[in-house]
C-alpha positions as CSV (number, residue, x, y, z in Angstrom):
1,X,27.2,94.3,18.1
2,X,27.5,92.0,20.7
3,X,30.2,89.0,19.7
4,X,28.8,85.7,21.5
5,X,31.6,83.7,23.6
6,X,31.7,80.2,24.0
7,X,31.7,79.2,28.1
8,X,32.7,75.4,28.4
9,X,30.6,73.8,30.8
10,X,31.6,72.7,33.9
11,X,33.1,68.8,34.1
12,X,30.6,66.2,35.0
13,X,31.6,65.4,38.6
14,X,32.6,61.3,38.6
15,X,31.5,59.5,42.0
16,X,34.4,58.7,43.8
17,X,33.3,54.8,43.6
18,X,33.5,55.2,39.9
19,X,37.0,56.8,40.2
20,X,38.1,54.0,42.4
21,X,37.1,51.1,39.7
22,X,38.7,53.2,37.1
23,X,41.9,53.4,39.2
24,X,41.6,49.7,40.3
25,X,41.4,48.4,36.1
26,X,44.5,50.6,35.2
27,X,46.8,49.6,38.1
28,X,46.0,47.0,39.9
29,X,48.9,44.4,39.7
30,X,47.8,41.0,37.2
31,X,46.5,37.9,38.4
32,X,48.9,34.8,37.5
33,X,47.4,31.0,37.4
34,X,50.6,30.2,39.5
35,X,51.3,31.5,42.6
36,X,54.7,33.2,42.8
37,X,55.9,30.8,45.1
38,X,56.8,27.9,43.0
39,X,59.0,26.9,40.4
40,X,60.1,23.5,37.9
41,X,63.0,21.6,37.8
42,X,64.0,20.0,33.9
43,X,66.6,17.3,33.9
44,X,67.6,16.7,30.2
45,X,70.1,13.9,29.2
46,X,73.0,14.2,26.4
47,X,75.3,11.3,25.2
48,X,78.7,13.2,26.0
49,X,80.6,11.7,22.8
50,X,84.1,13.1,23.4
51,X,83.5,12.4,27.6
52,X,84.5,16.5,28.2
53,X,81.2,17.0,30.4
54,X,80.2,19.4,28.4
55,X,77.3,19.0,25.5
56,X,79.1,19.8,22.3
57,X,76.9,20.8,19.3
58,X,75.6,17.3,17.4
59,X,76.0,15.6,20.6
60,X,72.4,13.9,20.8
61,X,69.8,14.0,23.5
62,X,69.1,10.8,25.1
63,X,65.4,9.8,26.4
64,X,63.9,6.9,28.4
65,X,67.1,7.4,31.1
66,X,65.3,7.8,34.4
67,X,65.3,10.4,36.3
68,X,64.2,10.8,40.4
69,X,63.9,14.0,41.9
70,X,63.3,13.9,45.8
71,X,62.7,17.0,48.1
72,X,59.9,18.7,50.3
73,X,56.7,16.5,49.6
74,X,58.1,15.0,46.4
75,X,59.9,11.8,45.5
76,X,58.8,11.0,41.7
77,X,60.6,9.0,38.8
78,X,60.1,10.6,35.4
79,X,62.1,9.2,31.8
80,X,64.5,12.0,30.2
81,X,63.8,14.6,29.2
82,X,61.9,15.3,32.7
83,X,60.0,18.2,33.9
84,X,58.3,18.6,37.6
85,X,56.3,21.7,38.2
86,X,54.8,23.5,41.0
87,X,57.3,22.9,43.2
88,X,57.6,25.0,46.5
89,X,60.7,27.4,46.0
90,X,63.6,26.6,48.0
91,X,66.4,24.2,49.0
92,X,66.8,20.2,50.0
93,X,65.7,19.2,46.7
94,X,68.0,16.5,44.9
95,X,67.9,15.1,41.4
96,X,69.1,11.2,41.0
97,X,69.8,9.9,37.5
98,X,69.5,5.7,37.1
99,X,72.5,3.4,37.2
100,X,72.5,1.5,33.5
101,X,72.1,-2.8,33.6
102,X,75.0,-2.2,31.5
103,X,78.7,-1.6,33.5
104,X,80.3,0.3,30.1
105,X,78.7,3.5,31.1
106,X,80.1,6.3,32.7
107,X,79.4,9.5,34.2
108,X,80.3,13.3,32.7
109,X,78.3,15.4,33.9
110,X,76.7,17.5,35.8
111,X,80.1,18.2,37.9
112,X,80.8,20.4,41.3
113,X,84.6,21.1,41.4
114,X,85.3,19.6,38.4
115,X,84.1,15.9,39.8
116,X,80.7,14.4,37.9
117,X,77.7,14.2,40.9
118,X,74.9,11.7,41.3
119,X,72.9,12.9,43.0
120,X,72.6,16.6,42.1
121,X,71.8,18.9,44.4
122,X,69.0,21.5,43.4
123,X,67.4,24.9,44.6
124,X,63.8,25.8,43.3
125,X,63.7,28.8,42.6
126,X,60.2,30.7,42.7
127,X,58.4,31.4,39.3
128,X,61.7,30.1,37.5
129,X,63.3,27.5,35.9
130,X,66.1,25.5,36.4
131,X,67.5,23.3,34.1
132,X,69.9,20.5,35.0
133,X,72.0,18.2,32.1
134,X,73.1,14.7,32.8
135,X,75.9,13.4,30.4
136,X,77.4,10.3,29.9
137,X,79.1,7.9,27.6
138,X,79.8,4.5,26.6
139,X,82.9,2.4,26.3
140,X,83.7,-0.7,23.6
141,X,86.5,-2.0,22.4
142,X,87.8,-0.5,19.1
143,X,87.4,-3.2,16.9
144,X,90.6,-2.7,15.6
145,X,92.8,-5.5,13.6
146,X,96.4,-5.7,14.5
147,X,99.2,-5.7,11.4
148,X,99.9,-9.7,11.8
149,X,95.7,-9.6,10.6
150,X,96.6,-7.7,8.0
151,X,99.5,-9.9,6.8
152,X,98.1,-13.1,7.0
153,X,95.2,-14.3,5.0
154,X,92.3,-13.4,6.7
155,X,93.5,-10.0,6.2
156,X,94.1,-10.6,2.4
157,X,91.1,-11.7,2.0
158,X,89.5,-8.3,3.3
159,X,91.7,-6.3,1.3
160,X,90.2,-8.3,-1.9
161,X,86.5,-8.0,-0.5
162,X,85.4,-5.7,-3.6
163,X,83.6,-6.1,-6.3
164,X,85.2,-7.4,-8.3
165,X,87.8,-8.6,-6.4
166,X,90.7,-6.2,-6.1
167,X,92.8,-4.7,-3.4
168,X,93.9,-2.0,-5.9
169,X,92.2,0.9,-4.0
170,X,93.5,-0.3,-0.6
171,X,97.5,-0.2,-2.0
172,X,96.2,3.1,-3.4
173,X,95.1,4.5,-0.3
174,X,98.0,3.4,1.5
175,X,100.3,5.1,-0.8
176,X,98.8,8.4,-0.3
177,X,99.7,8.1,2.6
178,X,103.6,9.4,4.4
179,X,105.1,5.7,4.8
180,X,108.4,5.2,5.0
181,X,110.8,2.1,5.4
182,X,114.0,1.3,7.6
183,X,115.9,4.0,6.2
184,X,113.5,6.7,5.8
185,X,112.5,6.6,2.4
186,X,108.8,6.2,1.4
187,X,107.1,3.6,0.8
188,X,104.4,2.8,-1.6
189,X,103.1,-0.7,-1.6
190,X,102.6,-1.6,-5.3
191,X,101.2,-5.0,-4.4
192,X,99.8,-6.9,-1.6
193,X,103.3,-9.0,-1.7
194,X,105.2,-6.0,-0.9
195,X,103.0,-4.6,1.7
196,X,103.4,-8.1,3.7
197,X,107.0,-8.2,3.4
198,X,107.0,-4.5,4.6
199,X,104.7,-5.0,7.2
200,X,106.0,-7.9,8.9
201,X,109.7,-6.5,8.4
202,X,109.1,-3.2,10.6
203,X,111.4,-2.1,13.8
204,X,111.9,0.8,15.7
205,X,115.4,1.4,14.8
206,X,113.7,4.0,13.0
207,X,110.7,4.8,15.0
208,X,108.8,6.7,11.9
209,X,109.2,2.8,10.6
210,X,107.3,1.2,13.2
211,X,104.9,4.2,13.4
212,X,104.4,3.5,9.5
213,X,103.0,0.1,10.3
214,X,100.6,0.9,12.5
215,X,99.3,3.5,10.3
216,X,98.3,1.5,7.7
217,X,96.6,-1.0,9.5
218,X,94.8,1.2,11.4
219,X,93.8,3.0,7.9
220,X,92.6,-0.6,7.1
221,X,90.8,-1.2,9.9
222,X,89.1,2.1,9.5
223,X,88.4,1.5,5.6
224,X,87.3,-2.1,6.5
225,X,84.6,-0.7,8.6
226,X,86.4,-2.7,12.2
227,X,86.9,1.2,13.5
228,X,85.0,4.3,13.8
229,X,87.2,6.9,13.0
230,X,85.0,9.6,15.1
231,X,85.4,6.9,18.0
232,X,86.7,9.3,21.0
233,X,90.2,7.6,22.6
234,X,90.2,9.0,26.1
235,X,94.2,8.6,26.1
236,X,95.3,10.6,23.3
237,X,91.8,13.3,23.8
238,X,91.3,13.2,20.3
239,X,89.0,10.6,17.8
240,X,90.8,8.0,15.9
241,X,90.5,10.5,12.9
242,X,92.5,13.0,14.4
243,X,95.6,10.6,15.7
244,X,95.6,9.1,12.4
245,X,96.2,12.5,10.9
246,X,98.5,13.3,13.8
247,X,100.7,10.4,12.9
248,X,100.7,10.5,9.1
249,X,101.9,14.6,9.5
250,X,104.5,13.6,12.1
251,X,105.9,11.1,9.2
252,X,105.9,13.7,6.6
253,X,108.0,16.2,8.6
254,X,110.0,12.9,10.3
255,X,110.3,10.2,8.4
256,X,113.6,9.2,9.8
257,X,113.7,9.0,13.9
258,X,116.7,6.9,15.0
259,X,117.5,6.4,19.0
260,X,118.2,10.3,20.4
261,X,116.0,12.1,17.7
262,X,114.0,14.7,18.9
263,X,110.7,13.3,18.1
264,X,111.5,9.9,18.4
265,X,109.6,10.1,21.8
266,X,106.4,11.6,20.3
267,X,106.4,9.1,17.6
268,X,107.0,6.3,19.4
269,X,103.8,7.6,21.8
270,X,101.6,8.1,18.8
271,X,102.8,4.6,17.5
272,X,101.9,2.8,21.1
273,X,98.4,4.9,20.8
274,X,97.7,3.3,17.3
275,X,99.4,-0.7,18.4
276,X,96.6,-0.1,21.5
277,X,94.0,0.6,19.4
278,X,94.7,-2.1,17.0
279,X,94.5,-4.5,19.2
280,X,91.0,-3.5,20.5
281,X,91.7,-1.2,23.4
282,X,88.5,0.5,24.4
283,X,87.2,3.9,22.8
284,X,84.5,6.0,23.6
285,X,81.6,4.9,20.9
286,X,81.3,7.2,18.6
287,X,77.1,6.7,19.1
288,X,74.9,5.7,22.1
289,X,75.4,1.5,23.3
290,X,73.1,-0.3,24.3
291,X,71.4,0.9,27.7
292,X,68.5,-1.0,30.3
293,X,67.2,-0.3,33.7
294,X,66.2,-2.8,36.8
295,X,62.4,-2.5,36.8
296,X,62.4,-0.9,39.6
297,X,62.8,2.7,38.5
């Protein structure tokens, strides 16, 4: 008995022109709208709140700042946040940001050497994007009422401003704090009479005295809505917030600092840092100011 055996037939032979199309839809490289060429340039701007040159997480994005970028065949003004695309790869490309009406703004970043630049130079590179930041911030006085304010009737009259009328959670607030008196002890103002007589009575025979002062009105001034407390203060690199803290823990490990004490130099430099700022030196705001540009840009 013969057993039947299955013979596979022979390929189909494929025309080489078919072979070639095949070949040609599997590898040939894939066609891009843009040529590989060119590239974009985004310029953002960020309100540097704390003036480090560096945009720190909740510092806000600022638009309407103009913004030129000039180079090969371009010179164009766009508002922040800016974006120019299509732009021939390569160097000699520059990125301008506009100069404020307003003189209370200043410069952060973008920095070469540690220095903030204006222009800024810029490469394109092809099929890429490079991003450049701008920061900058705004300065204002503090607002800040100094401790004659706060013992004369003006000030008096703000500390009873409630409703009703009390300055009860002012003394309380001011007694949780570390004040102390000419001899060290603490002090705990249990009426507004008392806190005057304190306040107006303070020296810096003992430093942590004088430091005391200024301590409570600056807490006043904060509570009284004169002074930001996250208001940046460029001297001390720290907010109000923190350099009142700083000064109410260096009274609770201090509270006595006659002349040749150890920390009767720090104290006395946090004290001239809180006398400054209660008498309106200028902060960095703690939000954007007010900002125009000449029509021209």
């Amino acid at each position: 008995m013969k057993i039947a055996r299955h013979i596979p037939r022979p390929a189909a032979a494929v025309p080489l022109s078919v072979l070639a199309l095949l070949t040609a839809g599997f590898f040939a490289a894939p066609v891009f709208a843009q040529t590989a060429t060119t590239g974009s340039v985004v310029v953002k701007k960020f309100y540097d709140a704390n003036a480090n040159g560096i945009r720190d997480t909740g510092e806000p994005w600022l638009s309407g700042w103009p913004m030129t970028l000039t180079g090969p065949g371009i010179d164009s003004t766009r508002n922040s946040t800016a974006t120019w695309s299509g732009l021939a790869g390569g160097a000699g490309y520059s990125v301008l940001e506009a100069t404020p009406v307003e003189t209370n703004w200043v410069q952060t970043a973008p920095r070469v050497g540690g220095v903030p630049v204006n222009p800024r130079d810029v490469s394109v590179v092809a099929c890429q994007t490079v991003t450049i930041k701008f920061g900058n911030y705004c300065k204002k006085g503090s607002g800040g009422r100094t401790p004659g304010f706060w013992s004369n009737q003006n000030g008096q009259a703000k500390l009873n401003d409630g409703d009703p009328a009390s300055n009860a959670p002012e003394l309380g607030m001011l007694s949780s704090l570390n004040l102390v008196d000419a001899a060290g002890n603490a002090f705990d103002p249990a009426d507004y009479g008392s806190f005057r007589t304190w306040l107006l009575a303070s020296t810096a025979v003992n430093m942590a005295y004088k430091l005391s002062s200024h301590l409570a009105a600056m807490t006043l001034n904060v509570e009284a809505g004169y002074v930001n407390a996250d208001s940046f203060f460029l001297p001390c690199n720290c907010t109000i917030g923190e350099l009142l803290d700083d000064a109410d823990a260096s009274l609770a490990a201090y509270p006595y600092t006659p002349e040749g004490h150890p920390q009767r130099a720090n104290q006395e430099m946090l004290k001239n840092w809180l006398d400054q700022l209660n008498n309106g030196a200028l902060i960095v705001s703690a939000t954007p100011c007010r900002r125009t540009f000449y029509s021209g840009y």
